[in-house]
N, C-alpha and C positions, 0 to 999 in steps of 0.2 A: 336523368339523361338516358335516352337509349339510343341504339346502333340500329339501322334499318338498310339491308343489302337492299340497290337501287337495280335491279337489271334494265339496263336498257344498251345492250351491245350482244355478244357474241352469242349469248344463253337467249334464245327465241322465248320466248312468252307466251308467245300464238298458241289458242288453244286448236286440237286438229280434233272436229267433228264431222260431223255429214259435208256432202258439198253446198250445200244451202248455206252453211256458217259463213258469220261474217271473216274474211281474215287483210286488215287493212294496213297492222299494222309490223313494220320489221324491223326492228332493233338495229342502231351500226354501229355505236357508242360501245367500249367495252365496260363487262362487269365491273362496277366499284362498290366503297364500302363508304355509306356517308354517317360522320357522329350527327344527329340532332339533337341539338340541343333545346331544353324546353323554354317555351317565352312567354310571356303577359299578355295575355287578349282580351283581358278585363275592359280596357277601354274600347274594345272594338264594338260596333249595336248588333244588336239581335240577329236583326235582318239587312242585308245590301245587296241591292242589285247595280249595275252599271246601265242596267234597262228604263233606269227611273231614278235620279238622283237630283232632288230638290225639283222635280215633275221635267227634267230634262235626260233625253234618252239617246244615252252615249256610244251604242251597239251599233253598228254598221248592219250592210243587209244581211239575211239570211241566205243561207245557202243551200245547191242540192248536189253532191257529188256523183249522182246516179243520174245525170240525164247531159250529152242527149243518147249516152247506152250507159252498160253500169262499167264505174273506176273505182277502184279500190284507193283512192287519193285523199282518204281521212285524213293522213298527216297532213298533207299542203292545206286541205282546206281549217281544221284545225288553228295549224299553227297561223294561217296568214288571216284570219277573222278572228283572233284573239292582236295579231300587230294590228292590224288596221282599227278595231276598237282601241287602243292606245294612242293610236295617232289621232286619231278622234276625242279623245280624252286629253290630248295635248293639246286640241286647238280650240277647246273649250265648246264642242259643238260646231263650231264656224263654218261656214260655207259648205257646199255639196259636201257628201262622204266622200274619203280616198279609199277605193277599193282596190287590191290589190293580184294582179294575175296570173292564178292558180295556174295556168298552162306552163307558163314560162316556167316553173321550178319541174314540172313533167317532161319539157322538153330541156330545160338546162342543168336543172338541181342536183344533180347527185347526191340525192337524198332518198330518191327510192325515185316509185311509178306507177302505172295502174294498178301494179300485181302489189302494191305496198310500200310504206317509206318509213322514215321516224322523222316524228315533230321536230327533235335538237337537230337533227343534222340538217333539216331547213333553215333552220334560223343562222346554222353555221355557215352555210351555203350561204346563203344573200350578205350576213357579215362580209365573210372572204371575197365573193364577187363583187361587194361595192354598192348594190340596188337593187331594186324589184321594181318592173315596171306598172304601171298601172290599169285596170282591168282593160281602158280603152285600147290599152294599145293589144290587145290580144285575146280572141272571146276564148272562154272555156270549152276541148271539143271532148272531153272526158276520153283524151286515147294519149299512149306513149309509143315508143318505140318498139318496147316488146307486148303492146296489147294482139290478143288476140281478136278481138271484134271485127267482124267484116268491115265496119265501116271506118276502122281505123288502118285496116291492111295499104289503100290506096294514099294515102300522105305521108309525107317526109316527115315526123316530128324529130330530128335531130336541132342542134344547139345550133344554131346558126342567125346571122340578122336577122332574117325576115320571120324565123320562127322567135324573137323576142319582142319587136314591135313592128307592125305592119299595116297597111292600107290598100285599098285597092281603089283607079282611077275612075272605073265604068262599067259597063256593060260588056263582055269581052264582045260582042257583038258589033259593038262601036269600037273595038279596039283599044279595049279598057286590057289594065295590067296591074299586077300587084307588085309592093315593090315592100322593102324594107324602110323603118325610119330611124333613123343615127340620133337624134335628138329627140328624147321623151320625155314626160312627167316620170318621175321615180322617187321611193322612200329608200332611205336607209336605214341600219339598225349600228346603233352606237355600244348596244353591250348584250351579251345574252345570256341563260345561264338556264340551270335546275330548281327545282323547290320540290323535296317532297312534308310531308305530315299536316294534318287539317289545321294546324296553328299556326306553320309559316305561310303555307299557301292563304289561309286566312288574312296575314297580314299584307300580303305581295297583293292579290287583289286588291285590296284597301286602301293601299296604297299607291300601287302604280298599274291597275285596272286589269284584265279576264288575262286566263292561262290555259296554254294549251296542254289536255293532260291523256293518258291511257285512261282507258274502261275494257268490262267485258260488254262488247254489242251483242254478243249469243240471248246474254240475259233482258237484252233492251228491245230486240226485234219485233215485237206483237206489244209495245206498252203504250196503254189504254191510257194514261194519266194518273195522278196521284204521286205520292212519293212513294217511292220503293225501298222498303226495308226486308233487306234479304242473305241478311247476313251469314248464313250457309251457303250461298252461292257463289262459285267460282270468281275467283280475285285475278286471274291470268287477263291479261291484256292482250286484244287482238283490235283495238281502234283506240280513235284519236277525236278528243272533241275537244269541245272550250267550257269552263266555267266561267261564269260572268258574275257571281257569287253566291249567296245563301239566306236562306230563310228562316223560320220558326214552324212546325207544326204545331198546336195545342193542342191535339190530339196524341200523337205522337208522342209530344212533352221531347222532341227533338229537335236538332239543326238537320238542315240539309241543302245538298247544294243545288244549285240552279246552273242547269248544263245546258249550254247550246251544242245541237249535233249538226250533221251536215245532211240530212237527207231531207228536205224541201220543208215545206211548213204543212203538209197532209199530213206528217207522220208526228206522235206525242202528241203533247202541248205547243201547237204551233211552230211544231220543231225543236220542243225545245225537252229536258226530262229535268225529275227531281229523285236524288239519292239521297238516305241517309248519308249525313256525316260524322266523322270520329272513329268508325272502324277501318275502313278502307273497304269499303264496302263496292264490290265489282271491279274493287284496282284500282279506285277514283284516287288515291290519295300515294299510290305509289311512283307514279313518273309522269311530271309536271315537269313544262319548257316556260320560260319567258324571257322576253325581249323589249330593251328599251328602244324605242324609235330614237333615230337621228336625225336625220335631214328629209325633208320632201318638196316637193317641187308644189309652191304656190303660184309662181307667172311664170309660163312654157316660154319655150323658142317658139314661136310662130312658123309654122308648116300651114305652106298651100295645101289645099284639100286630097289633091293625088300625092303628095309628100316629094315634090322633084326636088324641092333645096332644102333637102331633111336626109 
């Protein structure tokens, strides 16, 4: 049995380097102290991805949190492309993906914002609120309230109807207008919680599909591909990604894990990176979020196209 101080609250993590450094992500959670306990992963296989399971591919899209300027919204995107691969995992594949609307938690979550957030207190955030809408009703404009970006200076992003699901009629030219929509598609989340050490987070994936976790991005910025074993290198957390699970090197004669990041598919492995696992290698294995899905909206209320009886 060992003891593993978890920070993910008052004591920042953020490593502070050059201004080029990633810094996405900000602790809200106070310091605690969690016992883990050791478990049995003997039964677990070698290798699992959520990307390919019995040739079926459980992972929603990919994502780019840097466009269409740069947001430092690791956390949202993180945490809600690790719930939405769950809900996908819940419907056995079925029908279109439910993607989930990264803005709405910018303009509503009180969980951070451009300048930063934390994965748990998103997922605590859509618990407490009751839903998350879904991506349709809200495109992503990578800006919040207190972004700086010129091109976020001119809109409103505060918490309001029309900034949580909206539509627009027309052409303003024709006398088009945009308006709010009171009835949407939404998921909810029925439980949420922590995991940290390569053996429970091992098992949590395996069984109830990818987790949003801390990394060091300093260390990931320029990576060419391959698996990274780097284990002198900084373990301080300043981002947010998702693991979707892990693999085998034969070379190596390691595990390691299969992380989806949020910076488009130009960047890694098609967006995606591989760490060693079992040390905690760049922080990967020290603060992990996950969330079971609830409820989601299979057949809408029906909204006219300008959304007047919505």
């Amino acid at each position: 049995m060992k003891i593993l101080s978890i920070f993910i609250g008052l004591i920042s993590l953020i490593n502070v380097y050059s201004l080029h450094d990633y810094t996405g992500y900000i602790p809200k959670f106070l310091t605690v102290n969690h016992e883990i306990k050791d478990i049995n992963i003997d039964s677990l296989p070698l290798s699992w991805s959520w990307s390919n399971v019995n040739n079926t591919n459980y992972l929603t899209k990919n994502l780019n949190q840097h466009i269409p300027q740069y947001c430092g919204s690791c956390w949202a995107h993180g945490a809600l492309s690790s719930l939405a691969d769950r809900i996908k995992i819940a419907r056995n594949a079925r029908g279109p993906d439910i993607n989930l609307a990264v803005q709405f938690l910018l303009n509503c979550g009180n969980a951070g914002t451009c300048n930063g957030g934390d994965h748990s207190a998103a997922y605590d955030f859509i618990y407490k609120y009751g839903s998350i809408p879904y991506d349709t009703c809200l495109a992503y404009e990578a800006c919040s309230e207190d972004s700086s970006e010129i091109a976020c200076k001119s809109r409103d992003y505060s918490c309001k109807p029309s900034n949580i699901c909206r539509t627009c009629s027309t052409f303003t030219s024709m006398g088009g207008y945009c308006k709010e929509i009171n009835y949407y598609p939404n998921a909810t989340i029925q439980d949420y919680g922590v995991v940290v050490g390569y053996k429970h987070m091992m098992k949590e994936i395996y069984e109830r599909g990818p987790i949003a976790c801390g990394i060091n991005a300093n260390a990931i910025l320029n990576y060419k591909g391959g698996v990274l074993d780097v284990p002198f290198v900084s373990r301080e957390i300043d981002h947010i990604v998702s693991i979707v699970g892990w693999g085998f090197d034969k070379t190596l004669n390691k595990k390691y894990w299969i992380i989806r990041n949020s910076w488009g598919e130009y960047w890694g492995e098609m967006g995606f990176v591989k760490v060693v696992m079992g040390s905690n290698q760049l922080g990967t294995e020290a603060s992990c979020a996950w969330a079971v899905p609830g409820q989601w909206t299979e057949l809408n209320h029906p909204c006219a196209e300008d959304g007047n009886n919505c």
